[in-house]
Each structure stands twice: as C-alpha cells, then as structure tokens.
C-alpha positions in Angstrom: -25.6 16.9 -1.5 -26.7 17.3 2.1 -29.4 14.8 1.8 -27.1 12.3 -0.1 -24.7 12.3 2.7 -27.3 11.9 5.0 -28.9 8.9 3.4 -25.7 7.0 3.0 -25.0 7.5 6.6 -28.8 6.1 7.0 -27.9 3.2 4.7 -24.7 2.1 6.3 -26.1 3.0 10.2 -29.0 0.7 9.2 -26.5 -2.6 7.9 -24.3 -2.1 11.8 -28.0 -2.4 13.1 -28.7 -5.2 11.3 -25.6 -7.1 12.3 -26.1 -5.9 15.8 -22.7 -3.8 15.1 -22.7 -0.2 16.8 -23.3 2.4 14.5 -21.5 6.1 13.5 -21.1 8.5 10.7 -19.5 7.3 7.9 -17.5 9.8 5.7 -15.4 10.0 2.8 -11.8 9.6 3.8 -10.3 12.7 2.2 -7.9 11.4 -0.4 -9.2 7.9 -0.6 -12.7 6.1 -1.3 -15.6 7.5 -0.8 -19.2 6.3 0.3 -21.0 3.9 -1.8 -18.2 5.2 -4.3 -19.2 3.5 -7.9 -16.6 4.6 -9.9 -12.8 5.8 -10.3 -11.7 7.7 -7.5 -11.2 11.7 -8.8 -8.0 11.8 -10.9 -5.3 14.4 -9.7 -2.5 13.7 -12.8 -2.4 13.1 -16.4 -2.2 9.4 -16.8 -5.2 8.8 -13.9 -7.8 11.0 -16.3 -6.5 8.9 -19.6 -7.0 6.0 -17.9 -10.2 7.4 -16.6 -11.1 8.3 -20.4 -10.0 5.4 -21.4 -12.2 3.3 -18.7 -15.5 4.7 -19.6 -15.0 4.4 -23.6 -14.6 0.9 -22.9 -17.6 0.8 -20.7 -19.3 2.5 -23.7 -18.2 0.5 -26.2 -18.9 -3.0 -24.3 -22.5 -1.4 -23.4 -23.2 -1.0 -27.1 -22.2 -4.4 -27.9 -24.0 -5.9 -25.4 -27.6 -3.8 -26.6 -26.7 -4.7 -30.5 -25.9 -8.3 -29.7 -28.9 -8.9 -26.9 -31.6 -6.9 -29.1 -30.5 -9.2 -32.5 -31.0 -12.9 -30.2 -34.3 -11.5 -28.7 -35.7 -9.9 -32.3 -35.2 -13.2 -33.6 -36.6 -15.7 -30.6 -39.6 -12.9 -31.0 -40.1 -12.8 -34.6 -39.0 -16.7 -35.8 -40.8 -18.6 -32.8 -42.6 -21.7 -33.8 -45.9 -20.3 -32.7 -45.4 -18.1 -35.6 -45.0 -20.8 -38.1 -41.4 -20.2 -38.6 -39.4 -23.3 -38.8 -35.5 -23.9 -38.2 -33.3 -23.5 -41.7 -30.8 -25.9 -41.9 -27.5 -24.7 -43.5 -23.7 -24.9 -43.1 -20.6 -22.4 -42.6 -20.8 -19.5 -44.1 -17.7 -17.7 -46.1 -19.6 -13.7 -45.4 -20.5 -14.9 -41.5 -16.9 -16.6 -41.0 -15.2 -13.2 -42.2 -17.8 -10.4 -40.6 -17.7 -12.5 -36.9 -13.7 -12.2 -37.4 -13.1 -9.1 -38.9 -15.2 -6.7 -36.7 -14.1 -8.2 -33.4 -10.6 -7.7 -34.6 -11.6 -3.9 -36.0 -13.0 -3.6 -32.3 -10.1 -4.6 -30.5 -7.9 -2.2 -32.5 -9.9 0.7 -31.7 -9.5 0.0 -28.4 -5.9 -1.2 -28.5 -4.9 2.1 -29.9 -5.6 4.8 -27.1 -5.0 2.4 -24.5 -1.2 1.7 -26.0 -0.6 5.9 -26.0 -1.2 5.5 -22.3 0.9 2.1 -21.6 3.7 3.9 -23.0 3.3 7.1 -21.2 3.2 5.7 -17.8 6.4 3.4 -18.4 8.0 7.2 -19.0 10.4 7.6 -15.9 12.4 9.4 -17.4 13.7 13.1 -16.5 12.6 13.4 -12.8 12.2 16.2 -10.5 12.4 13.8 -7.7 13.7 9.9 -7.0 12.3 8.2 -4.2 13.0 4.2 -3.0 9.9 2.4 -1.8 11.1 -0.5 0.0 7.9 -3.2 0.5 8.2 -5.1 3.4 5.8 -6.8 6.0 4.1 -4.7 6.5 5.5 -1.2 6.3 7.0 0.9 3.7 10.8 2.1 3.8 11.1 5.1 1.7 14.8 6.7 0.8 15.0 10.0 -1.2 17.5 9.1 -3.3 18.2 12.2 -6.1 16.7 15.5 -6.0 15.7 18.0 -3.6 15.1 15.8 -0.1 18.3 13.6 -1.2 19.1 11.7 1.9 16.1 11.7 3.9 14.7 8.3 4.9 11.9 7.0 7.1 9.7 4.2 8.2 5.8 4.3 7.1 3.7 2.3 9.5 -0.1 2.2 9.8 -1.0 4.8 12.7 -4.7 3.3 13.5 -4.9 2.4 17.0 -4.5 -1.4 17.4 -8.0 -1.2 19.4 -10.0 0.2 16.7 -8.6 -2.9 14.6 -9.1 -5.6 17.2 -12.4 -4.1 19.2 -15.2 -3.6 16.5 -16.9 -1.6 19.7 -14.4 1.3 18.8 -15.6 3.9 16.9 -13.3 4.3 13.7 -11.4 6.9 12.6 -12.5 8.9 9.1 -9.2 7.2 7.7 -9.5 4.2 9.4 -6.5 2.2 7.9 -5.7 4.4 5.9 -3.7 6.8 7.8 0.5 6.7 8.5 2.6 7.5 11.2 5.3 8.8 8.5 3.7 10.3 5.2 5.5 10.8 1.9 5.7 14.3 0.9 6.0 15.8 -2.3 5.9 19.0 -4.2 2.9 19.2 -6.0 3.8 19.8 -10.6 6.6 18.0 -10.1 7.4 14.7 -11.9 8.4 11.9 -8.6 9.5 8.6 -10.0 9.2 6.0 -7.9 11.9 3.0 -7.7 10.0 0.1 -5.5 11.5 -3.4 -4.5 10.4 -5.3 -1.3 12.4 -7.4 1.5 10.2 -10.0 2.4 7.4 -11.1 -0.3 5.6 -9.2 -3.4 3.9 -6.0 -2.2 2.0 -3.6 -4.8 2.6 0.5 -4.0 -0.7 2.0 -5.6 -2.6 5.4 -5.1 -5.8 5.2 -7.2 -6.1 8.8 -7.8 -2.8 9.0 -9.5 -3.5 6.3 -11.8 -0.7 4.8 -10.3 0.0 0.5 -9.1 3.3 -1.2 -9.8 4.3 -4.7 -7.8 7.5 -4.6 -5.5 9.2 -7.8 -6.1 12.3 -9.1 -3.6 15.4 -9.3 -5.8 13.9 -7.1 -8.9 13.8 -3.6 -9.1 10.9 -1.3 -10.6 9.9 2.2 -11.2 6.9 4.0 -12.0 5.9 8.0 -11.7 3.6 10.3 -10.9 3.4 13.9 -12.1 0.3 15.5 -9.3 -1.6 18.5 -10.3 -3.8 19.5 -6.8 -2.1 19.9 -3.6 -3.8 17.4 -0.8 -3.2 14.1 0.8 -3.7 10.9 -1.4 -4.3 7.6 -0.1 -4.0 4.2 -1.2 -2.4 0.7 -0.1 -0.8 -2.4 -0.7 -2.5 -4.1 -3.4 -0.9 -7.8 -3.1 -1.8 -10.4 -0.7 1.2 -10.0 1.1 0.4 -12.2 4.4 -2.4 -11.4 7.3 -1.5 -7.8 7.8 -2.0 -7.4 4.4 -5.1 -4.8 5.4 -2.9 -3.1 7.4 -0.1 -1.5 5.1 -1.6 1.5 3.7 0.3 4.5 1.6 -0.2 8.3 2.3 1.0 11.0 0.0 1.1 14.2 0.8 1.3 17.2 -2.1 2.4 20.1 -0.7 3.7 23.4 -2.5 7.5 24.2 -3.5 7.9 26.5 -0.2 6.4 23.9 2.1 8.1 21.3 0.5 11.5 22.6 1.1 10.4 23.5 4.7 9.2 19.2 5.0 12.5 19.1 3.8 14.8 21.0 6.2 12.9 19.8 9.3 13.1 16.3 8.2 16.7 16.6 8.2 17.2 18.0 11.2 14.7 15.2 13.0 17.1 12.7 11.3 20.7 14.4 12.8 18.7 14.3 16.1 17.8 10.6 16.3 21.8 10.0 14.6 22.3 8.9 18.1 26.4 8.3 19.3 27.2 4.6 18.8 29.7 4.7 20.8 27.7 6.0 23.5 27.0 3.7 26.5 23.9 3.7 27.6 22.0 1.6 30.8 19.5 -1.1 30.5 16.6 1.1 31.4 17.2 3.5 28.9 17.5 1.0 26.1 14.5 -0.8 27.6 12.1 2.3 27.4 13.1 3.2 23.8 13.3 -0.8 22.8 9.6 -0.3 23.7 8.6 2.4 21.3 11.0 0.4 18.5 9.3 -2.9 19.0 5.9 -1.3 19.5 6.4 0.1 16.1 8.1 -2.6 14.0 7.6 -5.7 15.9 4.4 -6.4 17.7 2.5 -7.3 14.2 4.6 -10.0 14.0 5.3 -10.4 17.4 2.6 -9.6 19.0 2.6 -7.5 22.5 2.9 -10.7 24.4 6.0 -11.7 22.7 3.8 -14.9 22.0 4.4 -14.6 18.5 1.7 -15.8 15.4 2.0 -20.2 15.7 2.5 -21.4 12.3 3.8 -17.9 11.5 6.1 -15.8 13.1 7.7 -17.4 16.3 7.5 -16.2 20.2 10.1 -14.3 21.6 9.2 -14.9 25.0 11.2 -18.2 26.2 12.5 -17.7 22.6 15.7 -19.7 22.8 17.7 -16.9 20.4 16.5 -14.2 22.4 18.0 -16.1 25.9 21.1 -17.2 23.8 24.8 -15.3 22.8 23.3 -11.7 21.9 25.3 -11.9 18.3 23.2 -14.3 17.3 20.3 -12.4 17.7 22.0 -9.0 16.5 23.0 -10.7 12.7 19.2 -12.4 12.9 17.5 -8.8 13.4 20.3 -7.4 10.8 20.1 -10.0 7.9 16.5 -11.3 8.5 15.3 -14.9 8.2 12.2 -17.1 6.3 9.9 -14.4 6.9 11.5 -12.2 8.9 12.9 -9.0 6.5 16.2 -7.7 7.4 15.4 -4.6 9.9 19.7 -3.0 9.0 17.6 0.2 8.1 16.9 1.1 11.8 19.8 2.8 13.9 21.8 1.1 15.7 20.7 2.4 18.7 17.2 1.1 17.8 18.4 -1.8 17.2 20.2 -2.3 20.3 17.3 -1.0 22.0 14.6 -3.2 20.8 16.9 -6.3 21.3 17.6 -5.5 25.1 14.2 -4.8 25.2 13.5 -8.2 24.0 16.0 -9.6 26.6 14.7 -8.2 29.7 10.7 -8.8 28.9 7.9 -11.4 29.2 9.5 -14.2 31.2 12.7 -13.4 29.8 15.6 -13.0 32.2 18.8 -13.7 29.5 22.2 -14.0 31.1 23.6 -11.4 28.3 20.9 -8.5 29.2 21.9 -5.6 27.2 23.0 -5.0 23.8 25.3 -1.5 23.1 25.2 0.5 20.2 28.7 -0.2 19.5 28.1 -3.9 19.4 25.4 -3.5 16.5 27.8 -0.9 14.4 30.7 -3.5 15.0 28.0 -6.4 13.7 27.3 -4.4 10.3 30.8 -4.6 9.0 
C-alpha cells in the first residue's frame, strides 16, 4: 500500500515537473476521489452498492459481448481469407439471422433492464423520513433549511472555504480537499433515512455525493427530492454536477455523518449560533460597524460575482464600483439585493443586518462616496413586507 501511495505521488510530482508546475504530495481527499481512482468511489448506503453491483454486471456483460462478437469477425477474416481459397457466398436476408440478431439483443436488454428497474424505484422512495432538509442551488453556494425532523429550523449558507489564492496562484500548495471543502457542512445522523427536497434560484444546479449513490438536478421553479439512508459515520464529499456558470468548479457539497448523540449536540449549538447572529432590527447601528461586517458578508457571498475590486465580471456580472444603483436612492438597491435580477439570485435568506451591512458596505467602498451612505436594519425588515 505504502509503495502504491508512493508511486502515485512519483507519477503525479513527475507530470507538475513536466509542465514546469511546482510539485507536492497528492492524497486522497478523505470522503471524496482518490488518486488515479478507476472506479466508483467506496459506497456507504444501500442504493450506492446496487448501483455499484449493478455497474460492474454491466461491465461484465458488455465485456463478454464484445470477446463473443470480436473473436466470431476475426475467426472468420482468419479462416475464410482468399489466400485460403475461400470465396464470398452471395445470399439474401435470412428469416433464422433476422429473428436471432432481434431476439437476443432484446433478451439482453431485459436482463439488464430488470435489476436496474428494482433500483430506479428504490431510489425515487422518499418516503417516511427521519429527516427533511431544503437544498437551495444557487450561484454558487448551497442554502440548506432543515425543514421536519430533529434540527427543524436550522438554516445556513454553504460556501467553498479554499482560499481564493490557492485557486488563482497555481504556486500555492493545495489543500488535501482542495475544492472540496465548506465553510458550513451538512450534518447528519448516521442510519437515518435524510430526504433531500432541492430547487435552485438562479440556473440548474445538480446536488450529488458519489458515495451515496446519490445526483438529482435543482431546477428554478420545480421542486425535487431524493434520499440517502448512510451506514458509516465520516465526511462525504461531492459537488455540483451541472455547468452552472464559471464558478461552476467552485460549489462543492460536504456531508458530515455523525452519531445520534453528536448529532443532537450539532443540533443544539447550531441553534444557539443562529439566536446569536438574530441580531435587533431595530437596532441602530454606525457606518463603521456595518462597514466591517458588510466586509465579511460581501467577502462571503459577493466577491465571486463581484469580485474584490467591486469591478465586477464584463459580459457577466456588473461593477459595483461607480455602479450607478449602488450611488442611487438606497431602496433601489435594498429590493435589487432582496428580489434578485438576470443573474443575480435573490439573497432575502441573509439577515437583515447582513444585508444592510453588505449594502453600506457597498456604499462607502472603491470610489464610491453615495450621498445615502448607510443602510439600517430597520430599513431592510420594512423592505420585506
């Protein structure tokens, strides 16, 4: 095992040199691929290993068709080639050919058809969960709402937590989970059955986690639901798996199995870190104050899009610096960031201190200098209704 390791760090140290790339160890991220992975990733529920099964019969039964059809055309270019004396026969259809090339394809496709139909129907089986949870798609983050079961009422954001310089600067070593790692993981107990409703704001995303056997599109306007039943306590990784725009790399989904003890514990504490940040809105608060949050809001949510200039993506997303909404009547720009536009996803998830942060952050930076310079809590709550 050692030496394996060791030559597939050799192998890929060897392609950075060869690129002129710098070179470090490469390791399996723990709950997501592995190096020079060639097959399925390790399943962890019931549906993942059918499919699993059901992947290498097929495998097995395309392999023997190919050997059975391959060694019948090269038996008979061997044995009936005109250096042999053998000469072309000259015939029409034939009723026994017609019915065996029809018949035993069909027979084929039935004995596949049937195991893989067991599985079809088991996986579109949401039915009695433990535990609901709401994946909201949306570029390029996941919003996720715990909506019935034990958790009910937690919410949160799920960003990508890889540095932006590891992204940008391929000089930076990476991380073992390089973009695959979230600032906010989902966390579930493990035996339980976890149905997952997904929909998206923006465009179609795809929530998928290879070792569950699990990859269902989140459409805007259209609701859909898949589960997951998880066996083996551990983090799982997967990501987006629709071209969803150019941070489409960048959306990745963490799922953390945890037991029932340390579930409820997630659970209590994840509360309580939501009554904290349930900020006053009626609490006035001074342009510095929402400035430094607005930072950490738009530093989070924003600068994708954005970008930390404020110069925006041309073609794409549009600047904010000398933005003419941004040095215009705040409301405008409060109903923009709660009801979204084109591209831009409605961002009335966020608190409304968050919201009032990041715009007055928006306000006061770059070469902005807008007449109306701060935006209150109160004035986003008031904007909601």
């Amino acid at each position: 095992m050692k030496n394996a390791k060791r030559l597939q760090s050799l192998i890929v140290g060897t392609a950075l040199l060869a690129t002129g790339m710098p070179s470090w160890a490469v390791v399996d991220s723990p709950g997501g691929p592995a190096v020079l992975g060639l097959n399925l990733q390790t399943p962890v529920t019931q549906i993942a290993r059918e499919i699993y099964s059901l992947h290498t019969l097929m495998l097995y039964i395309c392999l023997v068709i190919f050997i059975a059809v391959f060694a019948v055309m090269f038996y008979s270019i061997i044995k009936h080639r005109k250096s042999k004396g053998h000469k072309a026969a000259s015939f029409h259809e034939s009723t026994a050919v017609e019915i065996a090339w029809t018949v035993v394809p069909f027979l084929i496709v039935i004995g596949m058809a049937l195991p893989a139909t067991k599985t079809v129907v088991a996986m579109k089986d949401t039915s009695n969960a433990d535990l609901t949870i709401k994946a909201t798609g949306m570029q390029w983050k996941w919003g996720y709402d715990y909506i019935k079961g034990e958790g009910q009422g937690v919410s949160f954001l799920s960003s990508l937590s890889t540095p932006r310089e590891q992204v940008v600067d391929p000089t930076k070593i990476k991380s073992d989970n390089y973009l695959l790692e979230v600032d906010n993981e989902v966390v579930v107990p493990v035996n339980k059955k976890v149905r997952i409703i997904l929909t998206a704001n923006d465009v179609i995303h795809s929530w998928a986690i290879p070792s569950f056997g699990v990859k269902q599109d989140a459409i805007p306007g259209f609701v859909r639901d898949t589960w997951f039943k998880v066996e083996k306590t551990g983090t799982y990784r997967g990501q987006c798996s629709e071209l969803c725009g150019k941070e489409h790399a960048f959306m990745p989904i963490v799922v953390k199995v945890v037991t029932d003890a340390e579930y409820t514990q997630w659970v209590n504490a994840k509360k309580k870190e939501l009554a904290a940040k349930a900020d006053d809105p009626n609490k006035t608060w001074t342009v510095d104050e929402l400035k430094q949050r607005g930072a950490q809001v738009y530093a989070t949510n924003c600068i994708a899009c954005h970008q930390a200039t404020g110069k925006g993506v041309p073609g794409a997303f549009p600047a904010l610096d000398g933005s003419v909404v941004v040095a215009g009547p705040k409301i405008d720009q409060i109903k923009l960031v709660l009801s979204g536009k084109n591209a831009m996803p409605s961002w009335k998830m966020l608190s409304d201190t968050d919201i009032a942060a990041a715009i007055t952050y928006t306000r006061n930076n770059w070469s902005n200098k807008a007449q109306e310079n701060i935006v209150q809590p109160a004035e986003v709550l008031a904007a909601r209704k």
